[in-house]
C-alpha positions as CSV (number, residue, x, y, z in Angstrom):
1,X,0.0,0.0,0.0
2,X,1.2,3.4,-0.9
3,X,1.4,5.8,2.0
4,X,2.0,9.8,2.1
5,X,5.5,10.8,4.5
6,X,6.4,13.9,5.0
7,X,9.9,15.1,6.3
8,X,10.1,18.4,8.8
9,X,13.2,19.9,10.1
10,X,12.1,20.8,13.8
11,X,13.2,23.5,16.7
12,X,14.3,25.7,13.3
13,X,12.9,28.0,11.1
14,X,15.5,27.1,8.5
15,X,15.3,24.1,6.7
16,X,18.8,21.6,6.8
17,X,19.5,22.2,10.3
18,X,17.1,21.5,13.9
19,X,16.4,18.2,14.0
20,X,14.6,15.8,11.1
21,X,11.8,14.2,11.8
22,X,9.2,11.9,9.5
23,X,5.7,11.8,9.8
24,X,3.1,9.1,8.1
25,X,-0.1,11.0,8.6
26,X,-2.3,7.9,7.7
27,X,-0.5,5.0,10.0
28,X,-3.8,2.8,10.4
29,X,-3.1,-0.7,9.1
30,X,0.5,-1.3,9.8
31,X,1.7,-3.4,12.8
32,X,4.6,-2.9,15.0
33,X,7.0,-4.8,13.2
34,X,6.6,-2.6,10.5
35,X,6.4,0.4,12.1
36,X,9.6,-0.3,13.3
37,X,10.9,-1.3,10.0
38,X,9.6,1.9,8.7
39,X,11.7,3.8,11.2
40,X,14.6,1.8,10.6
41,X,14.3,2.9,6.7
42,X,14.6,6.5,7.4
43,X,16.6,6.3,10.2
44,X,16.0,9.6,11.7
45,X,15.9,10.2,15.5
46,X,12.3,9.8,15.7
47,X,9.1,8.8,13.3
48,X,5.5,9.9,13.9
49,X,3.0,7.0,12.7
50,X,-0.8,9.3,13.4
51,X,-3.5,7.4,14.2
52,X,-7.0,7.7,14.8
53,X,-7.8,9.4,18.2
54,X,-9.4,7.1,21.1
55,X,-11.5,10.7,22.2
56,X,-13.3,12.1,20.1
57,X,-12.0,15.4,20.9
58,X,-8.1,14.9,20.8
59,X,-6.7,15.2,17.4
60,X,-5.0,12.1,16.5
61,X,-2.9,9.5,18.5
62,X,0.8,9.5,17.6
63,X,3.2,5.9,17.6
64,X,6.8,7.3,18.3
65,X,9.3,4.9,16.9
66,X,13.3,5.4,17.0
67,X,15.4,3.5,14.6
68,X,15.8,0.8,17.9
69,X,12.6,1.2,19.5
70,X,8.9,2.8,20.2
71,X,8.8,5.8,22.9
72,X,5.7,6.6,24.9
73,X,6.8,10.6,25.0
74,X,9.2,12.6,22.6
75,X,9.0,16.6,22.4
76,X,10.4,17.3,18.8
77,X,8.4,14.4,17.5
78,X,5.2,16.3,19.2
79,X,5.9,19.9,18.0
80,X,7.0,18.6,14.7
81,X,3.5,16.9,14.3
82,X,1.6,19.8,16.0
83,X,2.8,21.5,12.9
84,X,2.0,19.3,10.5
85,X,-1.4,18.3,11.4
86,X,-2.3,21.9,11.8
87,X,-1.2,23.1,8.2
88,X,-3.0,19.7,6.8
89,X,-6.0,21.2,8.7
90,X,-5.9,24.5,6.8
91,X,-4.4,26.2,10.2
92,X,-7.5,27.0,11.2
93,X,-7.4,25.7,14.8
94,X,-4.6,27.2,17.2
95,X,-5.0,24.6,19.5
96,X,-5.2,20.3,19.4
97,X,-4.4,17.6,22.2
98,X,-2.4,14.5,20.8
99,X,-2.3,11.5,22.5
100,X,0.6,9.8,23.1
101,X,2.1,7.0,25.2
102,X,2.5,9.3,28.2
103,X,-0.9,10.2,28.0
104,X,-3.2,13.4,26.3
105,X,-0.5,16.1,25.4
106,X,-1.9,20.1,24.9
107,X,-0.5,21.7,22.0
108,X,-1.1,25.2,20.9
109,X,0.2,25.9,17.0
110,X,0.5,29.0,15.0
111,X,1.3,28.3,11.1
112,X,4.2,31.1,10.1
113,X,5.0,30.9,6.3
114,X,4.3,28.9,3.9
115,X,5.8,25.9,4.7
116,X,6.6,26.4,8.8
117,X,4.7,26.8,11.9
118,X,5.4,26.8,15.5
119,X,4.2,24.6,18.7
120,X,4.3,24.5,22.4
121,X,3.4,21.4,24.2
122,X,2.3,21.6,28.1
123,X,4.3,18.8,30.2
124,X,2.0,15.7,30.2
125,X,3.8,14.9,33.3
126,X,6.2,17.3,35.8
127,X,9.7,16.0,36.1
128,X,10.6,13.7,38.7
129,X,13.9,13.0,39.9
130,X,15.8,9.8,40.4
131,X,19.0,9.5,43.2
132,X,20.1,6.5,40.7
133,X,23.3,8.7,38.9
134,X,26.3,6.8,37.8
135,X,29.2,8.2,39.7
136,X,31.2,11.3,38.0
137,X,34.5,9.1,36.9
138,X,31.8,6.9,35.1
139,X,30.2,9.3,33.9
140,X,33.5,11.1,32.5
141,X,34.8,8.3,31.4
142,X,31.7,7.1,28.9
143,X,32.1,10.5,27.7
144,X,36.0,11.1,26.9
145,X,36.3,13.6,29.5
146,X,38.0,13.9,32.8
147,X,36.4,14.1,35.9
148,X,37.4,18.3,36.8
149,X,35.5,18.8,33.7
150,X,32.2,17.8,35.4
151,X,30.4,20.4,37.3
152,X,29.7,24.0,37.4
153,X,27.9,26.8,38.9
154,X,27.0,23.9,41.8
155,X,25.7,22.0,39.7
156,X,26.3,17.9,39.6
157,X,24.9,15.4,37.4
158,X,21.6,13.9,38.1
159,X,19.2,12.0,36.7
160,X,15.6,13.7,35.6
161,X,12.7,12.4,33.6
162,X,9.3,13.8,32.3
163,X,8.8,10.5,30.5
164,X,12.1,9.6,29.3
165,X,14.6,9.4,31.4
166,X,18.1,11.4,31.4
167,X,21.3,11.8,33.2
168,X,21.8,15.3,32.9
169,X,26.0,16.0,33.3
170,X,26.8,20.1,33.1
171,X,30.3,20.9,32.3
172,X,32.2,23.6,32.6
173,X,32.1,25.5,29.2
174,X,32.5,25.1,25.5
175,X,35.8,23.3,24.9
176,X,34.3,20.6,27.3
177,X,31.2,19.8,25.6
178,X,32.8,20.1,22.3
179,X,35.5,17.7,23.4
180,X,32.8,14.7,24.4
181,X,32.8,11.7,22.6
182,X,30.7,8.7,23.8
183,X,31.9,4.9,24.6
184,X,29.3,3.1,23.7
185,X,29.7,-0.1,26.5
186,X,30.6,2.4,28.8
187,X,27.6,4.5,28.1
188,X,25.1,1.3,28.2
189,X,26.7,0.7,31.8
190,X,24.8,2.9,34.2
191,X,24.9,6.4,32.5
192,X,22.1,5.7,29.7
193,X,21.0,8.6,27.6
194,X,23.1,11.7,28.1
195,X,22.0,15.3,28.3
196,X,25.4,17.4,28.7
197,X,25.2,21.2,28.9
198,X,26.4,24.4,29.8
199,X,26.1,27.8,30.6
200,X,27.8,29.2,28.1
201,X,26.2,29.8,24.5
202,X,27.0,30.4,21.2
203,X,24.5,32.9,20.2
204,X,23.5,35.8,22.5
205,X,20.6,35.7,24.5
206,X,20.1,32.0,25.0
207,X,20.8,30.5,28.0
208,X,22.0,26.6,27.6
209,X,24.2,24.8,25.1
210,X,23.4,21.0,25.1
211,X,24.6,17.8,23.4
212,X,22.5,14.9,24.1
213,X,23.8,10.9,23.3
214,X,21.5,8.1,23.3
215,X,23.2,5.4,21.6
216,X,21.1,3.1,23.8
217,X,17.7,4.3,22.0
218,X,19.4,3.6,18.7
219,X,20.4,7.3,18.4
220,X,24.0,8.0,18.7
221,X,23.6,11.9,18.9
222,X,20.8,14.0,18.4
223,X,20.6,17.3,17.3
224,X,17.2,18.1,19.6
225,X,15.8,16.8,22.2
226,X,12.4,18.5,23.9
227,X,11.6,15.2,26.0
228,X,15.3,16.0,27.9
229,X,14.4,19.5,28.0
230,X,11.1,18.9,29.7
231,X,12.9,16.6,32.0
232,X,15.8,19.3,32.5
233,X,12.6,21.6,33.8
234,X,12.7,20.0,36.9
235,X,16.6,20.1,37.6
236,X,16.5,24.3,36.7
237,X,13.2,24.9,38.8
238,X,15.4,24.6,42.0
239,X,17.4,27.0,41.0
240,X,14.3,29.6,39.4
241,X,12.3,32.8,41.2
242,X,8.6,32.3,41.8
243,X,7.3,33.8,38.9
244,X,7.2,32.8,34.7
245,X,10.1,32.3,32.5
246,X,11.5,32.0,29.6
247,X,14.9,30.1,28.4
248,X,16.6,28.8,25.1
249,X,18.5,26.0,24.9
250,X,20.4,25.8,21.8
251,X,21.8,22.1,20.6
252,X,22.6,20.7,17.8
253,X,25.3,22.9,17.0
254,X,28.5,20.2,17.1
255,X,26.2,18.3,14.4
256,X,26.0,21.3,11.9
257,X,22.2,21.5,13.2
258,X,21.8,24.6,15.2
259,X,18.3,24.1,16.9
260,X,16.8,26.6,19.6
261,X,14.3,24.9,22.4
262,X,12.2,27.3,24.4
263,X,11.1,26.5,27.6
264,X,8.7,28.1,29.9
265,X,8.3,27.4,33.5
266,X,6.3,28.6,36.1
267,X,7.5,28.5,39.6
268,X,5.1,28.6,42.7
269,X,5.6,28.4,45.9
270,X,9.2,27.5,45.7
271,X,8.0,24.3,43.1
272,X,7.5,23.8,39.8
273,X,4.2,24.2,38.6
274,X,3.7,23.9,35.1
275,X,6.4,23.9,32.7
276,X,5.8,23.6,28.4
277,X,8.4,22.8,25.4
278,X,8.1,24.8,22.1
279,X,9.9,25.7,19.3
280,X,9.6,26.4,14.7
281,X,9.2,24.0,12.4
282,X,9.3,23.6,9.0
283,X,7.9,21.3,6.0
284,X,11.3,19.9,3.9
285,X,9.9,16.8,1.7
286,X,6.3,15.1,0.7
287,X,6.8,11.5,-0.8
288,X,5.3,8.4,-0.4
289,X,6.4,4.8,0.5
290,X,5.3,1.3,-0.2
291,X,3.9,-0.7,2.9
């Protein structure tokens, strides 16, 4: 059976960098196995497989497959999807809810463009944290870096997850992050997937530079990563005012795919209380496939 794909480069306004994503808009019919195989083909971090909704009033229900294996939760998967759906609805509505593994995820949209648009997804779920962290000469070690590289501004690595979970390792500038390079065993043996960042930035006025290495989910490096970002809500909250606002994570940029992730958090209280992912996307390729 021939079925429409479309490609979208996510947390970018320019197509060629952010972070690739492929969507099937009509996935009824196929199986796991070959939604997996599907994934496999176009080996991108993520493909979106939209189904039809269980309630009436959500939108559609997504299957999130990487090339190794399904996720309940991913964030450029959702906003690249958000995107899509809305401009194959005309871009009429500026909200929809998608449904994904996790559970019902909010979306608000705004088309931009001919070919682009932009979405924020609310946290289905708040970040929760985890005292399970693989010690720092572990952790510097799966990563080619010494130990005195680890750490800065107080920070220490941690583990966080919003539905995917991370082990979040900041470093002490630049030069460290752009030095990592992941062993793979070494990886697989306690540190898992890797969010590594810093304070400092390569463009003015963001706030975060991030790698992230998940050669465990089948993706060696990514160039985007809004699940880890809604997770890393939880680990910046501590350190966050009461009151809302606003920060940009830029990754990617190692890669030669400069993405920018905006998050917004909303501290109450002394707690997090609501937290949401967003970011550009735009339409690179329609085709079709046989399966």
């Amino acid at each position: 059976m021939r079925r429409t794909f479309y490609t979208l480069d996510v947390f970018t306004k320019e197509r060629f960098t952010g972070n690739p994503l492929a969507v099937l808009p009509d996935g009824e019919g196929l199986d796991t196995a070959a939604m997996q195989a599907i994934a496999r083909e176009f080996n991108l971090s993520e493909t979106v497989f939209v189904l039809p909704p269980s309630a009436p009033e959500h939108r559609a229900r997504l299957r999130i497959f990487t090339p190794a294996r399904e996720l309940d939760f991913a964030g450029h998967p959702t906003v690249g999807t958000a995107v899509l759906l809305g401009r194959l609805d005309g871009g009429a509505a500026p909200d929809m809810i998608l449904e994904e593994g996790i559970g019902p995820v909010p979306c608000a949209i705004e088309m931009r463009g001919a070919h682009g648009g932009w979405a924020r997804f609310q946290l289905p779920r708040l970040p929760t944290s985890s005292s399970n962290v693989a010690p720092v000469a572990a952790i510097a070690a799966a990563l080619a870096l010494e130990a005195d590289d680890i750490g800065c501004e107080g920070m220490t690595p941690s583990s966080w997850s919003a539905g995917n979970p991370f082990t979040f390792v900041p470093v002490r500038g630049l030069d460290q992050i752009r030095r990592c390079r992941i062993n793979e065993a070494l990886m697989a043996d306690g540190v898992g997937a890797a969010f590594v960042y810093c304070r400092a930035c390569v463009e003015p006025g963001h706030h975060f530079h991030a790698r992230m290495f998940a050669p465990g989910m089948g993706v060696r490096e990514d160039p985007a990563t809004g699940s880890a970002v809604a997770a890393f809500a939880g680990l910046i909250a501590e350190r966050l005012p009461d009151g809302a606002h606003e920060l940009t994570i830029e990754q990617g940029y190692e890669m030669g795919r400069p993405s920018q992730i905006s998050l917004s958090i909303t501290i109450r209280d002394g707690k997090l209380a609501s937290a949401a992912v967003g970011g550009d996307a735009v339409v690179v390729m329609e085709g079709s496939l046989e399966a």
